[in-house]
Phi, psi and omega in degrees: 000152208242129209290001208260327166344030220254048178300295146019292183260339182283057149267173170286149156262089204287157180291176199262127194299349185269020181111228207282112181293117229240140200299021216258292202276320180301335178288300185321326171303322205294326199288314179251316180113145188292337172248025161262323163289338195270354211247336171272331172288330195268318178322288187319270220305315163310337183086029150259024170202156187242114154332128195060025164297150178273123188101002185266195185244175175278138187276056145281327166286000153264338183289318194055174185321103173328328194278336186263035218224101169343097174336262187354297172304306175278035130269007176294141168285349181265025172285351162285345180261333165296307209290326169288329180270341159324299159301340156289350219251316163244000184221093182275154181214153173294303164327314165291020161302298177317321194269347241211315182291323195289335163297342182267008167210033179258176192287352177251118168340293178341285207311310191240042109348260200309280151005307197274338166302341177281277193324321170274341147303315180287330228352048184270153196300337168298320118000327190298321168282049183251345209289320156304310156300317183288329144313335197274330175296014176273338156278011184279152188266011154270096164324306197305305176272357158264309163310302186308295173339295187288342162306312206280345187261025162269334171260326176271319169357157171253181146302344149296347200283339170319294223302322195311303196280339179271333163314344203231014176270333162284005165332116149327315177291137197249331161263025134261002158267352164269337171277308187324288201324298161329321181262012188236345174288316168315315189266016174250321170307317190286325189220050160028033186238075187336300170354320188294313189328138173301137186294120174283203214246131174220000000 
């Protein structure tokens, strides 16, 4: 799609479902406008735009303090594709639905971390065919990246999607048994189905 486009993006937005618009991102809307950011965020995380591209913004303004940024991460070569999906994560568009299902298999953890971190954060309809993918990262070799899964399949999940999540409340990893827990509350909630819910513990 081609970003200069930018009819494209000038839909309405809804605010971001996870609380509070974290002051980072409000400048930044104020700075560029919402669908020019949001149209630079889906550029970074696909790898069609690079920190210091011409006609872009300084990726600082998204970056935030380097001290508050997992050391690790900041040295990942995909960190301009994490910053994107980050900013997607609170300043959501119906368009970066494709590119966020395309994130969810990309080769940096982080990346698709963060991906899975939208879905559960947004719960937008756009989203909904992510329910699959988002099971099979419940097996992903990333801790991180099992955990974020089972959030995002508490939100896209069907009601077969329990069984997948009550396997994993007896998880050794105890904050992948706590999002699992976390996700089955969500999906009893979703589909009116108490049932779903984790049993408790006596």
């Amino acid at each position: 799609m081609d970003h200069g486009n930018r009819e494209y993006w000038d839909v309405s937005l809804p605010a971001a479902s996870e609380g509070e618009v974290p002051a980072w991102v409000a400048a930044a809307v104020g700075q560029v406008g919402g669908p020019q950011l949001a149209d630079w965020a889906v550029r970074l995380l696909t790898g069609r735009a690079r920190p210091g591209d011409p006609g872009d913004p300084d990726i600082t303004l998204i970056r935030g303090e380097a001290s508050h940024l997992d050391p690790e991460l900041a040295l990942d070569p995909h960190l301009s594709r994490w910053l994107g999906a980050r900013l997607l994560r609170y300043h959501w568009h119906p368009r970066a639905a494709s590119a966020v299902l395309a994130g969810l298999s990309d080769e940096s953890p982080a990346v698709r971390q963060a991906c899975c971190r939208i879905i559960a954060a947004q719960r937008a309809p756009e989203l909904a065919g992510t329910a699959g993918t988002a099971e099979t990262l419940l097996g992903d070799l990333d801790p991180r990246v099992r955990s974020a899964a089972a959030l995002a399949l508490g939100e896209v999940g069907g009601e077969r999607a329990a069984s997948a999540l009550q396997g994993l409340l007896m998880d050794p990893d105890s904050v992948l048994a706590g999002a699992a827990e976390e996700a089955l509350e969500r999906l009893a909630e979703r589909h009116g189905r108490p049932d779903l819910r984790a049993e408790p513990e006596y």
